[in-house]
C-alpha positions in Angstrom: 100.8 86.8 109.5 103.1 89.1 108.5 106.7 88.2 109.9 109.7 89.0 108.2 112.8 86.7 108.2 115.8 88.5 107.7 117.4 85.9 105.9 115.0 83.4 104.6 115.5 80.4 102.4 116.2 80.9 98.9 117.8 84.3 100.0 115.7 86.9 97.9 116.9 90.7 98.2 115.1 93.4 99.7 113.9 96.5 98.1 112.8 97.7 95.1 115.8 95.9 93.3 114.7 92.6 94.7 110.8 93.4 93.8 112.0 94.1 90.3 114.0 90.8 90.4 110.7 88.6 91.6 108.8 90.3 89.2 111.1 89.3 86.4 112.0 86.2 87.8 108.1 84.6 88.2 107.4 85.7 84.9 110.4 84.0 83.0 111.7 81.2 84.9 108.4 79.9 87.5 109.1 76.9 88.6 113.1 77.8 89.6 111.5 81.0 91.5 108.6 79.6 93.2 110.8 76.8 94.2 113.7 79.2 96.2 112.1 82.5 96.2 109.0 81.5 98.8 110.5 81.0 102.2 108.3 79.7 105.4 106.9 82.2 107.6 108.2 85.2 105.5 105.2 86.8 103.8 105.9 90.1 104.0 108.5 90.3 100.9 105.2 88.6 98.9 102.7 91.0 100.7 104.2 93.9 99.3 104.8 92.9 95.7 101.2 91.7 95.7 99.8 95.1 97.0 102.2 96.7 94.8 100.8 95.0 91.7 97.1 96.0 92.6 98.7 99.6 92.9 100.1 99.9 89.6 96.9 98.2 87.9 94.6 100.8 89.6 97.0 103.7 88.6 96.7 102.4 85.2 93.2 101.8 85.0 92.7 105.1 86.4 94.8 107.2 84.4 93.9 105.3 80.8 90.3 104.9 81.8 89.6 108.6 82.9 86.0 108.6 84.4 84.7 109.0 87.9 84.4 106.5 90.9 81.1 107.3 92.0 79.8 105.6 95.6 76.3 105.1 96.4 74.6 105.3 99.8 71.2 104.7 101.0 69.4 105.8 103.9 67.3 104.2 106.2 64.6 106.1 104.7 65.4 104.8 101.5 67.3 108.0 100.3 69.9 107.6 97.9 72.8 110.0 98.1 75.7 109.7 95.4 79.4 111.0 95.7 82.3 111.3 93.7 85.3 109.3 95.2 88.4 111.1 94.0 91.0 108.8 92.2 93.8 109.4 94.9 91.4 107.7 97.7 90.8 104.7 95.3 94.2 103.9 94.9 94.9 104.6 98.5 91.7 102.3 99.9 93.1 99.6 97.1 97.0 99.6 98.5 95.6 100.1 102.5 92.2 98.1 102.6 91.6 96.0 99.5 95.0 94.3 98.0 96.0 93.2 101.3 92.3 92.1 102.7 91.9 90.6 99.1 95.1 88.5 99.6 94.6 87.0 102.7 91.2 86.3 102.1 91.8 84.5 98.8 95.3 83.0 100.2 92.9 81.1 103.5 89.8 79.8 100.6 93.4 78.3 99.0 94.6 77.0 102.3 91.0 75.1 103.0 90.9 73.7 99.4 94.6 72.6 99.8 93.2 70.6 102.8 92.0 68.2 101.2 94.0 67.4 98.6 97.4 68.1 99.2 98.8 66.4 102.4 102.4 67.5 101.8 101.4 71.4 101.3 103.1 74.1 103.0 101.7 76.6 105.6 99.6 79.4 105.3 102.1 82.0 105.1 103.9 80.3 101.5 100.3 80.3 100.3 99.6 84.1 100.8 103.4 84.1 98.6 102.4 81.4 95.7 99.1 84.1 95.5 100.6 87.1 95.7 103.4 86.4 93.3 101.0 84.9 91.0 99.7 88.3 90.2 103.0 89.6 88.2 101.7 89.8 85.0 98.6 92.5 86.2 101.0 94.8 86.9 100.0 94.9 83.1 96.3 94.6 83.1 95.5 98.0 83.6 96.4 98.9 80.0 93.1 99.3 77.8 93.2 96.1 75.8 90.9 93.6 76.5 93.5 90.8 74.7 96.4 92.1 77.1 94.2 91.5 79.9 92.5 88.6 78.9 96.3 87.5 78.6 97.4 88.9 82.2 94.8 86.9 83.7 95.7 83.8 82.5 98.7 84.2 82.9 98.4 84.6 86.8 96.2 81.4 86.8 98.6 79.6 85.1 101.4 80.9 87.2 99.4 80.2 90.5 98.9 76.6 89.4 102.8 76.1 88.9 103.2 78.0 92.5 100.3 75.4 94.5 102.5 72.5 92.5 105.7 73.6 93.6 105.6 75.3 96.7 103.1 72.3 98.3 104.6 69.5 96.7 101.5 68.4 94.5 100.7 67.2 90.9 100.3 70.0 88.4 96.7 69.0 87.4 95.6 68.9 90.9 97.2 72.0 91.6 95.2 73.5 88.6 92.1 72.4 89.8 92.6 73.8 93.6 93.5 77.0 92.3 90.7 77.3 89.6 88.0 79.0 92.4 90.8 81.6 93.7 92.3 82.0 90.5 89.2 83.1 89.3 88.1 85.5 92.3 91.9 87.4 91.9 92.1 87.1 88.3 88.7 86.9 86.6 87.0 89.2 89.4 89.7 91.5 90.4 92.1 92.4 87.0 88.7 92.4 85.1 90.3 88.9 83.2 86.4 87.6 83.4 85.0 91.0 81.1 88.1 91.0 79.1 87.7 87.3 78.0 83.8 88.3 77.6 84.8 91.7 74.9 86.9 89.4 72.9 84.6 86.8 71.9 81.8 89.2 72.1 84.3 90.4 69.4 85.1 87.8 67.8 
């Protein structure tokens, strides 16, 4: 689940240089990246820039939305205990435990939806990349607009509907509808797209 091909197709670089390259390249040109950038059986690259995007969201919403995390426990006796999770440990359980459970999760619900209507589609491991490369624009999201997030969101659905089309070789309207369930988990549920959509035309 996690192999890394030294020179896979579409030749991507490695590094920060070639994470600041996907970024950029995903958000501008799609359909040209998703086509040469996701290479069978070589996840890893996409792993990180996924995790990598949770990271910088959670930073963000951490430092713009000051406030603490606060975890509740209850007892088998029905006592309820509250403590203050410290910000560091939030980002850390996000980039160790959550991003990369999240992905995988969300990239095998794709896989089994993908099963039934997409009989040309790749394998597992390009659709943990069309996911994870999807979330580019969040790398924004943590920034205390609701429009910019609301934006970021769709964004990323849009992106991982031109990712399921390209990368498994099926029509763009059927790759929409495939992707609207986990689109909506990654995006809607987990960059807050769902709320932010909600404050603007509670707005409006």
């Amino acid at each position: 689940m996690t192999t890394w091909v030294e020179r896979p197709e579409g030749g991507r670089d490695r590094g920060p240089r070639g994470i600041a390259r996907a970024w950029v390249e995903v958000l501008t040109n799609p359909r040209r990246f998703f086509r040469n950038g996701v290479a069978p059986g070589d996840q890893a690259p996409g792993l990180v820039f996924g995790v990598l995007v949770a990271a910088l969201y959670t930073v963000t919403r951490v430092a713009v939305e000051p406030g603490p995390v606060r975890l509740v426990t209850t007892t088998p006796g029905g006592e309820r205990f509250t403590q203050t999770v410290p910000d560091a440990l939030v980002v850390l359980a996000v980039v160790v435990v959550v991003a990369p459970a999240a992905l995988h999760l969300v990239s095998a619900l794709q896989t089994v939806l993908l099963m039934f209507a997409a009989p040309d589609r790749g394998g597992v491991s390009e659709t943990v990349q069309v996911v994870a490369y999807a979330t580019a624009p969040c790398a924004l999201a943590g920034l205390p607009s609701p429009a910019v997030r609301a934006a970021c969101a769709l964004y990323g659905a849009a992106l991982l509907a031109v990712g399921l089309s390209e990368v498994h070789d099926t029509p763009a309207s059927r790759a929409a509808l495939l992707g609207a369930v986990p689109a909506t988990l990654v995006f809607g549920a987990g960059f807050g797209g769902s709320a932010a959509v909600s404050a603007l035309l509670s707005a409006g």
